[in-house]
C-alpha positions as CSV (number, residue, x, y, z in Angstrom):
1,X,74.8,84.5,122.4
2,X,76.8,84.1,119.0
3,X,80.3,85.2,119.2
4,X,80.6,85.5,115.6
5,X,77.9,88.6,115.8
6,X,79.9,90.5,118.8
7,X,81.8,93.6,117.8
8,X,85.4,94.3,117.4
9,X,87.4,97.3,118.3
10,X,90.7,97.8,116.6
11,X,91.9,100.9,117.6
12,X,89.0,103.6,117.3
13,X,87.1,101.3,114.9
14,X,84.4,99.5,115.9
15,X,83.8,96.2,113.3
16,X,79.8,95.5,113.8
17,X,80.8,91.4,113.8
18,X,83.1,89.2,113.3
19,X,82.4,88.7,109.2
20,X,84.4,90.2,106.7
21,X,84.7,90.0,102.9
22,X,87.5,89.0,101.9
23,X,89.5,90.8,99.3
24,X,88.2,89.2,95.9
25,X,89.8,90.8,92.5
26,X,86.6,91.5,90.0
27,X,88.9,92.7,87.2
28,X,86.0,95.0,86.4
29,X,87.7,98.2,85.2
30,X,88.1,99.5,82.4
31,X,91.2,98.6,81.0
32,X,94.2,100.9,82.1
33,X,92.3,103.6,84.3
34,X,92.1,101.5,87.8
35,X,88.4,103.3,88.1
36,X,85.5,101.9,89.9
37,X,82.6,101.4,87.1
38,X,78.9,100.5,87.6
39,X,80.0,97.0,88.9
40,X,81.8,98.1,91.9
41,X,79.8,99.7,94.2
42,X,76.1,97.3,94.3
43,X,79.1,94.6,93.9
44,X,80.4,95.9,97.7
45,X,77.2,97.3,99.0
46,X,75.2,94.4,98.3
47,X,77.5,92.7,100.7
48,X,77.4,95.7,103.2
49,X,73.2,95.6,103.3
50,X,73.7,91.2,103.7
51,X,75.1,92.0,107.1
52,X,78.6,92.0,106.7
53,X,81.1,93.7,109.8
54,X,83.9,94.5,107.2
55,X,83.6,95.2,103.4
56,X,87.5,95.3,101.9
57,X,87.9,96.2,98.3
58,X,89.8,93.8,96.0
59,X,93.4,94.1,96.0
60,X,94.2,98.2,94.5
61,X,97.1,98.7,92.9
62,X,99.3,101.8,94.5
63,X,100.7,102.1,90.8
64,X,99.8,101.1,86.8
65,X,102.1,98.5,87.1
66,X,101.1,97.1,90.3
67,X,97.8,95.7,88.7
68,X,97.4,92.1,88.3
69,X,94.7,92.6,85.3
70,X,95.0,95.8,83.8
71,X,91.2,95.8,84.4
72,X,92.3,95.8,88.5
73,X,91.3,98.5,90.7
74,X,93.7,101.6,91.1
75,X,94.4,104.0,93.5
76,X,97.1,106.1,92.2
77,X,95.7,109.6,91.3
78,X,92.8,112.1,92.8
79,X,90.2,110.8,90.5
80,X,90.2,107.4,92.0
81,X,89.7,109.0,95.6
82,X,87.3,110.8,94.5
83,X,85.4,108.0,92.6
84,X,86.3,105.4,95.7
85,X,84.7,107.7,98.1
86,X,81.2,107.2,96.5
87,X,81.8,103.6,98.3
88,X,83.3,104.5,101.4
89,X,79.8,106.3,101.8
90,X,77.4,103.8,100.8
91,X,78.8,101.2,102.8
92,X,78.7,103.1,106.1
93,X,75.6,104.2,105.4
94,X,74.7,100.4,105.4
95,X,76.5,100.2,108.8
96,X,79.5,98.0,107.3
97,X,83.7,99.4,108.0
98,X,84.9,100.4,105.6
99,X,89.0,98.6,104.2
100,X,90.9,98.8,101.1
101,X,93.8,96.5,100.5
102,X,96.6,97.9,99.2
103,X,98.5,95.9,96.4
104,X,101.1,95.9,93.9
105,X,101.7,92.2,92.1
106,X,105.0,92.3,90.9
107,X,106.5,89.3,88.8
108,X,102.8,88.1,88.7
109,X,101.4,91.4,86.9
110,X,100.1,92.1,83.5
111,X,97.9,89.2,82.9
112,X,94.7,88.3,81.9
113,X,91.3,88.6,83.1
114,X,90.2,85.1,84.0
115,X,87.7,84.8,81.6
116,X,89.2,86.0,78.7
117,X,89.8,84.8,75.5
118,X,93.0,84.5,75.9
119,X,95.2,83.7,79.3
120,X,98.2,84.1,80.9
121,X,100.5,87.1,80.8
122,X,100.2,89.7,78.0
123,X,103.3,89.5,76.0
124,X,102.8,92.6,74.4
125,X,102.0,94.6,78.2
126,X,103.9,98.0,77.6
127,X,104.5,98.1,81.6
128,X,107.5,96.6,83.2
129,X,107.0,93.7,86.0
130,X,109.0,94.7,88.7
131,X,110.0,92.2,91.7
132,X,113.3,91.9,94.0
133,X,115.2,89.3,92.2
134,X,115.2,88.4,87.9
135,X,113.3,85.0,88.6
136,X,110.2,84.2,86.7
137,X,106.9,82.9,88.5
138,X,107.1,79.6,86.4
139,X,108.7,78.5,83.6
140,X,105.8,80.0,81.0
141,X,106.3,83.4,83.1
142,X,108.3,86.4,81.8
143,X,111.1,87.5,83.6
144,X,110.4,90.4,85.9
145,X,113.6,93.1,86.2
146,X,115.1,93.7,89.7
147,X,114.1,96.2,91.8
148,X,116.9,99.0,92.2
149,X,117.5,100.5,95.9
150,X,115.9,103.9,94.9
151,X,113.1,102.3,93.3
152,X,112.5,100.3,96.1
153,X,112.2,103.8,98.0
154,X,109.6,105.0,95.6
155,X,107.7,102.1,95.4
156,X,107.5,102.8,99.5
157,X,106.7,106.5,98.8
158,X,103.6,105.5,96.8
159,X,102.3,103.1,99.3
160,X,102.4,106.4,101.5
161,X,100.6,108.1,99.0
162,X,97.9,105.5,98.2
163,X,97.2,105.9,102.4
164,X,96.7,109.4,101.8
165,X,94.5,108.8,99.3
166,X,92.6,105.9,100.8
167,X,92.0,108.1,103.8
168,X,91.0,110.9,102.1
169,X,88.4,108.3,100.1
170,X,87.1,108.0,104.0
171,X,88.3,104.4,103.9
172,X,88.3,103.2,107.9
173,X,91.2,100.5,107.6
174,X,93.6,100.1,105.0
175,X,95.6,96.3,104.5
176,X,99.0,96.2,102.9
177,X,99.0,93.1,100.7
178,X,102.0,90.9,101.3
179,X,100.6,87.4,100.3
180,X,99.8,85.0,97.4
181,X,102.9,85.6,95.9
182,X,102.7,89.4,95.2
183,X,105.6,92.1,95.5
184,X,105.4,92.5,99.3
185,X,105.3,88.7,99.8
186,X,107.9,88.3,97.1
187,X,110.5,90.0,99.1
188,X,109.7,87.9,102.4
189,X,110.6,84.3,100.4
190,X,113.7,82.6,99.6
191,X,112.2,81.7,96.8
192,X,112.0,84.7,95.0
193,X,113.9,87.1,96.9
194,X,117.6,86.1,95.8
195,X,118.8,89.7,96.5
196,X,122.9,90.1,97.5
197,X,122.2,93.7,98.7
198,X,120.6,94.3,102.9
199,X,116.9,93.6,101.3
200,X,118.0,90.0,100.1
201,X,119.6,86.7,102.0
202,X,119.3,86.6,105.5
203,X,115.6,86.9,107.4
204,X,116.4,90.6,108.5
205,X,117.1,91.6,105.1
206,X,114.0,90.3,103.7
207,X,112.0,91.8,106.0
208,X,113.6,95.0,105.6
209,X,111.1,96.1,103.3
210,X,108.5,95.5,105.7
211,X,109.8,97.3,108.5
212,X,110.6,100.4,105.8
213,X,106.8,100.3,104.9
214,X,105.2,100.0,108.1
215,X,107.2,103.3,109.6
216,X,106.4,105.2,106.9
217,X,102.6,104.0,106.3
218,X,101.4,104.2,109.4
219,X,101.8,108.1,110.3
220,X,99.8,108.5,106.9
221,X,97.3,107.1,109.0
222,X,94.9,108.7,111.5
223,X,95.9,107.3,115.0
224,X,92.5,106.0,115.2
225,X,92.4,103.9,111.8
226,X,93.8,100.6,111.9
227,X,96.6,99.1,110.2
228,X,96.3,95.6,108.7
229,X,98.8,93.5,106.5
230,X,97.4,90.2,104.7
231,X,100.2,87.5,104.8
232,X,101.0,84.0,103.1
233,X,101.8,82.4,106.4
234,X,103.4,80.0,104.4
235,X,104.7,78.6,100.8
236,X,103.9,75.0,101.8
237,X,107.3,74.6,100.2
238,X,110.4,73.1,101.4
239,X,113.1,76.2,101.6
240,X,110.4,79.0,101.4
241,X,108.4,81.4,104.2
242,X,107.2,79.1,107.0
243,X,104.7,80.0,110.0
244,X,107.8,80.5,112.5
245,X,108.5,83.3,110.0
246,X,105.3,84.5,109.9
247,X,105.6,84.9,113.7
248,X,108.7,86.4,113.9
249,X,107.9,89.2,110.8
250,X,104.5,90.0,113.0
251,X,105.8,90.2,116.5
252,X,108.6,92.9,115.2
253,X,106.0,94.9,113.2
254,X,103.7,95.0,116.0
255,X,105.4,97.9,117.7
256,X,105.5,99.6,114.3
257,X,101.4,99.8,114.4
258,X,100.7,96.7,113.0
259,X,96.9,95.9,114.2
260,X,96.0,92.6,112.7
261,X,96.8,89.8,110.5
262,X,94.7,88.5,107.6
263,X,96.0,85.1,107.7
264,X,96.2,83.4,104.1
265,X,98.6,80.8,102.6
266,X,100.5,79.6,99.6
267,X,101.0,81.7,96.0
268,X,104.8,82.1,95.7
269,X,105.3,79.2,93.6
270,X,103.3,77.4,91.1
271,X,104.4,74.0,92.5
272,X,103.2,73.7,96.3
273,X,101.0,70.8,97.7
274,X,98.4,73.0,99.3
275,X,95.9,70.5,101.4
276,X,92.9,72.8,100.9
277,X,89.9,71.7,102.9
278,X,87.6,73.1,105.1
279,X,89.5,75.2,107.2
280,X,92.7,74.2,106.0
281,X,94.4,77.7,106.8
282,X,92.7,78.3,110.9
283,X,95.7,77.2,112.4
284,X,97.9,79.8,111.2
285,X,95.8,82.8,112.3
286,X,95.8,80.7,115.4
287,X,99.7,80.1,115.8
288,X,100.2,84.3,114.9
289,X,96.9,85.4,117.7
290,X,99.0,82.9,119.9
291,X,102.8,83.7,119.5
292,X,102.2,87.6,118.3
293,X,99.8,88.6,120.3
294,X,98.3,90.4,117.2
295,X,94.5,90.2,116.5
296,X,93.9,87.9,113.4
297,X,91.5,87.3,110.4
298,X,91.0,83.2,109.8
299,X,90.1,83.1,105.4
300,X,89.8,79.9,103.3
301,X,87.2,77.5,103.0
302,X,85.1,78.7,105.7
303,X,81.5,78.4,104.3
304,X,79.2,77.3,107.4
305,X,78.2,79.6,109.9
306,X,78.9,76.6,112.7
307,X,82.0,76.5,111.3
308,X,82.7,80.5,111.6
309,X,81.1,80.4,115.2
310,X,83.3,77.7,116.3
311,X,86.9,79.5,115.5
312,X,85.8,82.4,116.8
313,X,84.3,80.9,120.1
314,X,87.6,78.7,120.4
315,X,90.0,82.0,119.9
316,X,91.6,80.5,116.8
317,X,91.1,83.8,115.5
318,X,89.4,87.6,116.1
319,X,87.7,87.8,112.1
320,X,86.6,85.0,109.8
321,X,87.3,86.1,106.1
322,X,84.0,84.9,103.7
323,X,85.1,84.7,100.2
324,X,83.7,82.3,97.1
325,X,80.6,81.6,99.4
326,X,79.8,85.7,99.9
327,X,79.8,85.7,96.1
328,X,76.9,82.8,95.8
329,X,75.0,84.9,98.4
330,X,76.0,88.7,99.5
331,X,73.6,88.5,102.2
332,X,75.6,85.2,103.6
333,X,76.5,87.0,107.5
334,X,72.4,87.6,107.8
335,X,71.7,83.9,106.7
336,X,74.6,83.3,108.8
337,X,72.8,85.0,112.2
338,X,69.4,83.3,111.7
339,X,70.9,79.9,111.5
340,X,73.2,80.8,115.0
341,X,69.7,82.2,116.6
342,X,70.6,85.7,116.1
343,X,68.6,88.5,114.6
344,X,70.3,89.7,110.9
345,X,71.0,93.5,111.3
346,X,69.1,94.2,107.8
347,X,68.6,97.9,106.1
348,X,65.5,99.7,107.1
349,X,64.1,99.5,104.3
350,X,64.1,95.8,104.3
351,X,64.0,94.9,108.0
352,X,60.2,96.4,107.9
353,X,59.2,93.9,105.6
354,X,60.5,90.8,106.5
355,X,61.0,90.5,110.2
């Protein structure tokens, strides 16, 4: 019997398999509202009907500023729970769990869309890029202005709020985005956190944050609703975040709710020798299942359903993470099942016909 096609219980969810899609911006809204449009919901359900366990939502950004894109999905005022929820509901009527990851991108926001005319950061962008020391993402990058203490206290406020509201949208789990070089994981590395104040220098300073967020975000959440944080287990740089930190930050959020670890790599500077290859991340999301004792989610370069089978059957991780290959084929975990001797867990409506 496939492991990859057992369920998993975090908390009082129950994940249908061991397949999630991994957060994927679409930079499909329309510009400066955060609203889901026509795109987003057949984009996610199609996914949710393919046989997928866990459908997250691109990064959302807790606040206008927090967007990437200013296309970039929002969730910062009762019209996008209310538009969000339309998801939530088709996707568990197609048997998926619902997540939402929950983003703000700091020194690397106000950009644009990848396919636009134009690239790299808007120069005219009338919001301001926020992060917890002046630095500049790369020498082309603008410099972002340092976080102040009571801002830093707001910005945790409305990561509260955006719980609120992702609960009220019926979301099941909600991930806190601290990776690929975005605000959360901006405040974790030497590298961009150069901070003199108790959130910068030493490791428990720049983890502060993290420690801030988690006791306030998780009693905005039902008991029975999981808690996930997506890191950058490391900046594959000399000086920056390194695995052993990784461990560390997760064993001491654990007891503050933290459920599981989508386990991800790299993005703090532009500059890091990243050895991508199949599987080229696994052995982090091992190293944190190992030393944390925290369920985790394995992403990157995992596009062969052998290949998924084997890390979860090995306990290198709880989740495999389908990204670039779920967008060539939505239906990628019921291709996935046939080729691993399992039956698909199709829709009615198509199960009928081609079973």
């Amino acid at each position: 019997m496939s492991e990859l096609f057992q369920p998993l219980t975090l908390r009082g969810i129950t994940i249908r398999n061991r397949i999630g899609l991994s957060p994927m911006c679409m930079y499909s809204c329309e510009a400066e509202d955060g609203l889901p449009t026509n795109w987003h919901l057949p984009h996610l359900a199609s996914r949710a009907a393919g046989g997928t366990g866990l459908v997250m939502t691109e990064a959302t950004a807790i606040n206008p500023a927090g967007v990437i894109s200013p296309q970039d999905l929002g969730i910062y005022s009762d019209a996008h729970t209310e538009k969000l929820k339309q998801i939530t509901e088709t996707l568990h009527s197609l048997g998926a769990t619902s997540s939402i990851q929950l983003a703000h991108a700091g020194r690397k926001s106000g950009t644009y869309r990848p396919w636009s005319e134009q690239r790299g950061y808007i120069e005219d962008w009338s919001l301001t890029r926020h992060a917890p020391s002046p630095i500049p993402f790369s020498e082309k990058s603008p410099a972002p202005t340092e976080l102040t203490k009571p801002e830093i206290q707001t910005l945790i406020q409305q990561f509260v709020d955006a719980t609120h509201r992702a609960n009220e949208a019926g979301f099941q789990i909600v991930e806190l985005h601290s990776a690929h070089g975005y605000l959360l994981h901006q405040f974790l590395s030497p590298l961009s956190n150069q901070r003199t104040d108790e959130y910068g220098g030493s490791f428990e300073n720049r983890t502060r944050l993290h420690h801030e967020l988690f006791e306030a975000v998780r009693p905005a959440l039902p008991d029975h609703k999981p808690l996930m944080m997506r890191i950058s287990a490391t900046d594959w740089v000399d000086g920056g975040w390194t695995i052993e930190d990784s461990i560390k930050l997760c064993q001491s959020l654990k007891p503050l709710g933290l459920d599981f670890v989508d386990c991800s790599t790299g993005g703090t500077v532009p500059n890091a020798q990243i050895p991508v290859g199949p599987g080229y991340q696994v052995q982090f999301a091992e190293a944190i299942r190992k030393e944390a004792g925290i369920p985790t989610g394995a992403v990157g370069s995992i596009t062969d359903p052998h290949q998924a089978e084997a890390i979860i059957a090995s306990g290198q991780a709880d989740m495999v993470f389908i990204g670039r290959e779920m967008l060539r084929n939505p239906y990628w975990a019921n291709a996935a099942a046939i080729a691993l001797n399992t039956k698909p867990v199709r829709p009615s409506q198509y199960d009928w016909a081609v079973s």
